[in-house]
DRENSE-175884 format. One record per residue: residue in one letter; x, y, z of N, C-alpha, C, O, CB in turn; chain. Coordinates in Angstrom, 1 decimal. Atoms other than C-alpha are relative to their C-alpha. Glycine has a CB too. Layout:
BEGIN
code  n_u  n_v  n_w  ca_u  ca_v  ca_w  c_u  c_v  c_w  o_u  o_v  o_w  cb_u  cb_v  cb_w  unit
A  X  Y  Z  X  Y  Z  X  Y  Z  X  Y  Z  X  Y  Z  A
...
end
This chain:
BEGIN
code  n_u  n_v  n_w  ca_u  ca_v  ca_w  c_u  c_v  c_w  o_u  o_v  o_w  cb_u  cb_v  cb_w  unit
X  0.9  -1.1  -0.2  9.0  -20.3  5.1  -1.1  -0.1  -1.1  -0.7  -0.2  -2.2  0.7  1.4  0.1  A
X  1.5  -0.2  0.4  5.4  -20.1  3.8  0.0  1.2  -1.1  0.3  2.3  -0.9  -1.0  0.5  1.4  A
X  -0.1  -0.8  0.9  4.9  -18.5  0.4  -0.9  1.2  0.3  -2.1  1.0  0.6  -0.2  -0.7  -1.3  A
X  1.1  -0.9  -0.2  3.2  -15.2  0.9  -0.6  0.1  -1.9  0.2  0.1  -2.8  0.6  1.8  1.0  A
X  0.7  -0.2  1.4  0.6  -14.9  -2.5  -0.8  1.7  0.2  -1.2  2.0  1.3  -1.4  -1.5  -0.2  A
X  0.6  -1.4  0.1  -1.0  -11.1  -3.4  -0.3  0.4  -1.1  0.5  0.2  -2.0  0.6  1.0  0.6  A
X  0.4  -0.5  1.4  -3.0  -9.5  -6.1  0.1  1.1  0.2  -0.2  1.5  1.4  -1.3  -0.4  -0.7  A
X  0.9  -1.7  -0.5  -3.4  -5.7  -6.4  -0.7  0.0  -0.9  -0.5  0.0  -2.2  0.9  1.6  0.1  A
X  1.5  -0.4  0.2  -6.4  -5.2  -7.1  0.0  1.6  -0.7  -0.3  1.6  -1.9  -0.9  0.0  1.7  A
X  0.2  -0.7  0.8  -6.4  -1.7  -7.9  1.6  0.7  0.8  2.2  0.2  1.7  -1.5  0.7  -0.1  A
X  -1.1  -0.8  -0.5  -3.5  1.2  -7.5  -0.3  1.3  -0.4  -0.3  1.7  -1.5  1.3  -0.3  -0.4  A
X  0.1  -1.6  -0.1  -4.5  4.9  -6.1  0.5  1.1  -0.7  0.0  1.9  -1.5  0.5  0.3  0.9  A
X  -0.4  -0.7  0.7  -2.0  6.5  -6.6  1.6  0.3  0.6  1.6  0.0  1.8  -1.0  1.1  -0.3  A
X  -1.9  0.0  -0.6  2.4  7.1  -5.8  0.1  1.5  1.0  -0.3  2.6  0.6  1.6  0.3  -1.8  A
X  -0.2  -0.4  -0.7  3.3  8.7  -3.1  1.5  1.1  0.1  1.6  2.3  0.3  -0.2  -0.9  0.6  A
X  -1.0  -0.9  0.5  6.8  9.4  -3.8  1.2  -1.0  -0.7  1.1  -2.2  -0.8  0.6  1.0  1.3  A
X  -1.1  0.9  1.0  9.9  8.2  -5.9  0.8  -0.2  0.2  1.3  0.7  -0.5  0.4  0.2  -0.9  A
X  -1.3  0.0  -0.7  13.1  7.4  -4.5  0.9  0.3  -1.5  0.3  0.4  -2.6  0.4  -1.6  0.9  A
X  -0.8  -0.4  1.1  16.4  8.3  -6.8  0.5  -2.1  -0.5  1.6  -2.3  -0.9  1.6  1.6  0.6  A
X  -0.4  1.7  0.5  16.9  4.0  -7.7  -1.5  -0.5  -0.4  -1.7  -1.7  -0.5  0.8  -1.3  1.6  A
X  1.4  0.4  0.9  12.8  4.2  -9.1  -0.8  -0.6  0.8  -1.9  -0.9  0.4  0.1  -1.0  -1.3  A
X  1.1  0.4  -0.4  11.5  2.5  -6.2  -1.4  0.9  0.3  -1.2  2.0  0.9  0.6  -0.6  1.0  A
X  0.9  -0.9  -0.2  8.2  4.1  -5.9  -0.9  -0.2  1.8  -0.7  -1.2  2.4  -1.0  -0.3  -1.5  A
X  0.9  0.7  -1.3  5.7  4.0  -2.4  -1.1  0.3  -0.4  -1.1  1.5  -0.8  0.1  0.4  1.7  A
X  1.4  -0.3  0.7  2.2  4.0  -3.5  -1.2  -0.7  0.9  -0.9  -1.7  1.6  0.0  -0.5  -1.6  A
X  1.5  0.5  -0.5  -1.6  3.1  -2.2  -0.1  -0.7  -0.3  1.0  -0.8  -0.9  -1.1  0.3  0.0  A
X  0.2  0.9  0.5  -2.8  0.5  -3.3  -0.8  -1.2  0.7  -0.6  -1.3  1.9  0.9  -0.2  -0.4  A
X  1.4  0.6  -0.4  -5.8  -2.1  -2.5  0.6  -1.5  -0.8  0.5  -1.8  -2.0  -1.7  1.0  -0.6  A
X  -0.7  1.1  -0.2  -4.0  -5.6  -1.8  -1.0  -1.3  0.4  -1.6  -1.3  1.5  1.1  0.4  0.9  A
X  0.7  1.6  -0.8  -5.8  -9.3  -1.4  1.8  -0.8  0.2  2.7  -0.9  -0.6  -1.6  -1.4  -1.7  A
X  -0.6  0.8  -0.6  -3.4  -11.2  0.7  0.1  -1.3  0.0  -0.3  -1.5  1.1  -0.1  0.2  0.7  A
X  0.1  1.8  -0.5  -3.2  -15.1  0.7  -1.6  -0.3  -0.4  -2.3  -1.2  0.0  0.4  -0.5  2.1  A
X  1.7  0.6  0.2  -6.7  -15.1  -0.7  -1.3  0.7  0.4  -2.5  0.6  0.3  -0.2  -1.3  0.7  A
X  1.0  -0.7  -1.0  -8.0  -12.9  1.3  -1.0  1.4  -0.5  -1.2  1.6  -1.7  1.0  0.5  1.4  A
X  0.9  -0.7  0.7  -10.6  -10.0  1.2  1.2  1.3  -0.1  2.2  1.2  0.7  -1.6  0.4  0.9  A
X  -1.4  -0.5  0.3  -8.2  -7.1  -0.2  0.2  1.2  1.1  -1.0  1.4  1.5  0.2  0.5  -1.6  A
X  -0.2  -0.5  -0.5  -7.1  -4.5  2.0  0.8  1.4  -0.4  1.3  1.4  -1.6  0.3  -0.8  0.6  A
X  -0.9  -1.4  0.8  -5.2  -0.6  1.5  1.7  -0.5  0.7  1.9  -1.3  1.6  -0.6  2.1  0.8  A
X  -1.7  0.6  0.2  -1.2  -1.3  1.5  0.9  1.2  -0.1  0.8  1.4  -1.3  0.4  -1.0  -1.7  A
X  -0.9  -1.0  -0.2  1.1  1.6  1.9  1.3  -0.7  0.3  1.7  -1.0  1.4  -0.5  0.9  1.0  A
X  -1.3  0.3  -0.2  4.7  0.4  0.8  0.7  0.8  -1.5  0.3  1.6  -2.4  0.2  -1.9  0.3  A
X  -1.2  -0.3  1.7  7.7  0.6  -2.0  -0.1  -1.2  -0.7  -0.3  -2.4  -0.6  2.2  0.2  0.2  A
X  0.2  1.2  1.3  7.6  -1.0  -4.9  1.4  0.0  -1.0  1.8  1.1  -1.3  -1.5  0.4  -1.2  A
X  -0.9  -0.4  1.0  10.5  -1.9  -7.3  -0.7  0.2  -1.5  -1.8  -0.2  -1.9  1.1  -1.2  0.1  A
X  0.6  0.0  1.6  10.2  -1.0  -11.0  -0.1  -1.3  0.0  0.6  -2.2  0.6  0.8  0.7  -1.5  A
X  0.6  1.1  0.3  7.9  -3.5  -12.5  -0.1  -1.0  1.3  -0.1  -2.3  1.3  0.8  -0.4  -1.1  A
X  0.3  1.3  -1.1  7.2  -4.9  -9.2  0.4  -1.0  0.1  -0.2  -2.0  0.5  -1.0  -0.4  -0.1  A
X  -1.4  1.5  -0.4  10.1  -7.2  -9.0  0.3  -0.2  1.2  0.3  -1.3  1.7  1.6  0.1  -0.5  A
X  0.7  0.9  -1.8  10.0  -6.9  -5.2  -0.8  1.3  0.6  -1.3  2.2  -0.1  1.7  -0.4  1.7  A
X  0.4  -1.2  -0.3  8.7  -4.7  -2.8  0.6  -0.2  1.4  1.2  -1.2  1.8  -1.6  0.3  -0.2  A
X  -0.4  -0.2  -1.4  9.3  -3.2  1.0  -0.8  -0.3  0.9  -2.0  -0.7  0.7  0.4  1.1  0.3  A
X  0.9  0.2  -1.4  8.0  -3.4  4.2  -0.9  1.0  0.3  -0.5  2.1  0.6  0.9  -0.1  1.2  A
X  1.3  -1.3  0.3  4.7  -1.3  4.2  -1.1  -0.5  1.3  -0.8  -1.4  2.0  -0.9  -0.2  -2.1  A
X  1.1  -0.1  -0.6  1.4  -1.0  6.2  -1.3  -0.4  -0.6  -1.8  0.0  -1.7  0.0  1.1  0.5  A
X  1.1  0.4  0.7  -1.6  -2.7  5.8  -1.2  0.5  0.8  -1.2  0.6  2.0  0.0  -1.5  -0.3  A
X  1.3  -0.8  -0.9  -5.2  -1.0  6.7  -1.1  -0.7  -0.6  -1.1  -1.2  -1.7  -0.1  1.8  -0.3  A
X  1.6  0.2  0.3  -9.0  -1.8  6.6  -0.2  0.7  0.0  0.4  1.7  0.5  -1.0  -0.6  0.6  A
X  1.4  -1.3  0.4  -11.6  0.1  5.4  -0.3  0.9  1.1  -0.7  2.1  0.9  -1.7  -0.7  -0.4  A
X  0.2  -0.4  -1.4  -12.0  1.2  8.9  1.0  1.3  0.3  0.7  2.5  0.3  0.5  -1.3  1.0  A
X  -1.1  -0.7  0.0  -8.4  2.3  9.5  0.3  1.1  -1.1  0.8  2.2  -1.0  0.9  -0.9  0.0  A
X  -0.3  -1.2  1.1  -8.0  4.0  6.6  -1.1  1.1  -0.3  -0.9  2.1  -1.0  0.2  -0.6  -1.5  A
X  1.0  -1.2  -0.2  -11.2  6.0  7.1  0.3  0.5  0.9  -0.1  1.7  0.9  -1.4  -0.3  0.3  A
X  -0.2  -0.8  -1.0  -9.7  7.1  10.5  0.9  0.3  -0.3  1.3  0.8  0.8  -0.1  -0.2  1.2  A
X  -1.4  -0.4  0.7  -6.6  7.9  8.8  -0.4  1.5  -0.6  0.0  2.6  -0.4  0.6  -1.2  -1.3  A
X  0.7  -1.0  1.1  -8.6  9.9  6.3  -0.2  1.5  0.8  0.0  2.6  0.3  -1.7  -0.6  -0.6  A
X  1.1  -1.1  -0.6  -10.4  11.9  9.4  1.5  0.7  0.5  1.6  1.9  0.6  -1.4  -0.7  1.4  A
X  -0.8  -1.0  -1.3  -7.1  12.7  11.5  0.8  0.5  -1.2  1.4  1.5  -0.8  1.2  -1.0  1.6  A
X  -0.7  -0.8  0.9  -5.2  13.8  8.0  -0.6  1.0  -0.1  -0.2  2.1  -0.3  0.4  -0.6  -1.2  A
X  0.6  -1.7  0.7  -7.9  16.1  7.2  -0.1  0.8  1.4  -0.2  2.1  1.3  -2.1  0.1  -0.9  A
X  -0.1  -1.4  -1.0  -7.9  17.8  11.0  1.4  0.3  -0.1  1.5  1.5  0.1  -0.4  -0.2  1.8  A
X  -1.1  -0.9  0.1  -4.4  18.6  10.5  0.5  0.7  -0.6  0.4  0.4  -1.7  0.5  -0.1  0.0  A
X  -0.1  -1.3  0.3  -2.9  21.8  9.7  1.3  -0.2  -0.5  2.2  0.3  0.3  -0.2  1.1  1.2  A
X  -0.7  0.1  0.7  -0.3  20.8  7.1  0.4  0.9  -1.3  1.4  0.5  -2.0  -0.3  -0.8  0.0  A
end
């Protein structure tokens, strides 16, 4: 299997904290080289691995933005 490669670029901000420190946080990911993207997963301390998360464009995460703020949370 094909090494996946990723930088983060920058980090938002944590979402929440599990009780074993993994954290889930935002964060603005380049992929395999690529142009970087928003990343919504877990992370182990010190980023020794991470989970299975969601990746968004600028796009997506602007219509994200719109349907979080119409709702009545």
């Amino acid at each position: 299997m094909a090494e996946i490669k990723y930088e983060v670029k920058e980090i938002y901000g944590t979402l929440s904290e599990s009780t074993k420190g993994w954290t889930k946080e935002l964060r603005s990911i380049s992929w395999n080289n690529r142009e970087p993207k928003y990343d919504i997963r877990e992370w182990a301390p010190n980023d020794e691995k991470m989970g299975k998360g969601i990746t968004l464009s600028k796009e997506e995460l602007k219509k994200l933005k719109d349907i979080l703020n119409s709702m009545d949370v």
